[in-house]
C-alpha positions as CSV (number, residue, x, y, z in Angstrom):
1,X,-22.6,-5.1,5.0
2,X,-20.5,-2.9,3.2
3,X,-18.2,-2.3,5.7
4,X,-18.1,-5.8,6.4
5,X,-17.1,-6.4,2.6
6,X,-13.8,-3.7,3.2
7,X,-12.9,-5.1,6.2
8,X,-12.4,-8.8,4.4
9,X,-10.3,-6.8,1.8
10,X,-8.2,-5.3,4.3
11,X,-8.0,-8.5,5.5
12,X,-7.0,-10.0,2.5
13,X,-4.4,-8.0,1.5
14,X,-2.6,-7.8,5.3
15,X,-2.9,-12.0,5.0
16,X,-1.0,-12.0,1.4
17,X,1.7,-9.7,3.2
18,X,2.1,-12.2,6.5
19,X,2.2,-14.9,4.2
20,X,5.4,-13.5,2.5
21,X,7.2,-12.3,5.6
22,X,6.1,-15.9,7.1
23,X,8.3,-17.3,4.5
24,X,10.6,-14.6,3.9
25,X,11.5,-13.3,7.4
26,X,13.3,-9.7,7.4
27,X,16.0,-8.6,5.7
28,X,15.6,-9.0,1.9
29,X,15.7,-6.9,-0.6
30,X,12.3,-4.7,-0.8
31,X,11.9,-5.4,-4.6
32,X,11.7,-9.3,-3.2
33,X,9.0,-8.3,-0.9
34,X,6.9,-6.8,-3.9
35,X,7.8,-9.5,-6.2
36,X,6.4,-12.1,-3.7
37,X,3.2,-9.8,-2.7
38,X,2.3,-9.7,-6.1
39,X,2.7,-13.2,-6.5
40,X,0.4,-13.7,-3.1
41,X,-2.1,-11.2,-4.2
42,X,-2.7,-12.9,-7.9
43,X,-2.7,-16.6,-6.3
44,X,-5.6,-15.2,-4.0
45,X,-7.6,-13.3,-7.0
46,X,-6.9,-9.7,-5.6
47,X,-6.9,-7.1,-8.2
48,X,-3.9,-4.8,-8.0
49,X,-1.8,-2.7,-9.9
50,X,2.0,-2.3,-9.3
51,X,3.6,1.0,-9.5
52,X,1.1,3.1,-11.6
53,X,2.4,5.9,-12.4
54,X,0.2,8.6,-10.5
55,X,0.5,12.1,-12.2
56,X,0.7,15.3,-9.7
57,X,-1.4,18.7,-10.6
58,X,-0.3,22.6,-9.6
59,X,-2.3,25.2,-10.5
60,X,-4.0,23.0,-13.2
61,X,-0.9,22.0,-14.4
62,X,0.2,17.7,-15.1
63,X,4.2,18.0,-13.1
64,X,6.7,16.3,-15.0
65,X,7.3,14.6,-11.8
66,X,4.9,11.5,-10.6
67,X,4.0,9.5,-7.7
68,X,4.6,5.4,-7.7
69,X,3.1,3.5,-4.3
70,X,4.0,0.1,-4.3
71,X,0.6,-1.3,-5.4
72,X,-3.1,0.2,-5.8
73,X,-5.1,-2.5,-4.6
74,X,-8.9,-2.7,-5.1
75,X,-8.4,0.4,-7.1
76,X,-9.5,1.7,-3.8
77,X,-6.2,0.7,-1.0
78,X,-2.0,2.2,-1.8
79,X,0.3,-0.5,-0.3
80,X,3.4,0.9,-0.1
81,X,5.8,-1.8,1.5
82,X,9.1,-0.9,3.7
83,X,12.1,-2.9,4.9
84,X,13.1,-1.0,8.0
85,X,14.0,-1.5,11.8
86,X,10.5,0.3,12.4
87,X,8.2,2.5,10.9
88,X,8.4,5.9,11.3
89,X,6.8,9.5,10.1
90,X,8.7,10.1,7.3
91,X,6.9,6.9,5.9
92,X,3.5,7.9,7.4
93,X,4.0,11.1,5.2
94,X,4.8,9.7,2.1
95,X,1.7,7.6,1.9
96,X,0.1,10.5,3.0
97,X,1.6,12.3,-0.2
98,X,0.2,9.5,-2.1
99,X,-3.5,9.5,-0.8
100,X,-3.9,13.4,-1.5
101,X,-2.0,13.1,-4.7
102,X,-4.8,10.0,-5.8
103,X,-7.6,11.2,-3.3
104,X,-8.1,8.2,-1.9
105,X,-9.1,7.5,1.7
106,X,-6.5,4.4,2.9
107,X,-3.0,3.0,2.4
108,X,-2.0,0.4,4.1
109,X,1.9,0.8,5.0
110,X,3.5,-2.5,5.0
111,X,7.2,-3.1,6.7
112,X,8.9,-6.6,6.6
113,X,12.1,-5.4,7.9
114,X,11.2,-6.3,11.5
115,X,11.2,-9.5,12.7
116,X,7.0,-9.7,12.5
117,X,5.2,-8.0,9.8
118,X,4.2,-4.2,10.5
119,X,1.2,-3.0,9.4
120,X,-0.4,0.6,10.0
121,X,-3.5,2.2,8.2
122,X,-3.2,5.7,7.1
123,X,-6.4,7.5,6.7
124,X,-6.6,10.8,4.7
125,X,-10.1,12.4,5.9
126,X,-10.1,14.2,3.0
127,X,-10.4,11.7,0.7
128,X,-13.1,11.7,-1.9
129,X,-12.7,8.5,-3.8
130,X,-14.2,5.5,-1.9
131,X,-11.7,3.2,0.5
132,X,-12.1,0.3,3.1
């Protein structure tokens, strides 16, 4: 059952973004993107937040320097959205950056810059915080 719950929330939030590029295509502006999503996501009662501000440690130390994904959705999922010809590792990495940084387990990496949404699921294994 409970993996039946996540998989709706995955589901949710990967609908909200084909909605958007449905009406969008590619090429906008990414800030249009995220303007729109967060318009999708609040119309469909999906609790988000949009660029927290997520603090980096050393050596027990708060940096100066902070992380922002795109959304944390479900305080549980880091959207982070892209308009490019494809997704590549550089933006497998930062999302990766973003789940050790908040130990959380998925991020879901979003890019309307090709002509149908992409979507890819980055899992950090060592994750302690619950995630779909």
């Amino acid at each position: 059952m409970q993996r039946e719950i996540r998989d709706v929330r995955t589901y949710l939030i990967i609908g909200a973004a084909m909605k958007v590029h449905s009406r969008f295509g590619s090429g906008f502006l990414e800030s249009v993107y995220q303007e729109a999503l967060e318009a999708e996501l609040k119309a469909i009662h999906v609790p988000f937040r949009r660029e927290p501000r997520i603090a980096i440690d050393y050596e027990g130390k708060t940096l100066d320097s902070v992380y922002r994904p795109d959304f944390v959705v479900y305080d549980e999922v880091i959207v982070e959205l892209k308009v490019v010809a494809e997704l590549n590792d550089v933006h497998k990495r930062q999302v990766i950056h973003y789940l050790k940084a908040t130990e959380l387990r998925l991020a879901l990496l979003l890019n309307f810059g090709a002509s149908r949404l992409e979507h890819d699921r980055v899992i950090n294994s060592a994750g302690r915080r619950p995630s779909l």
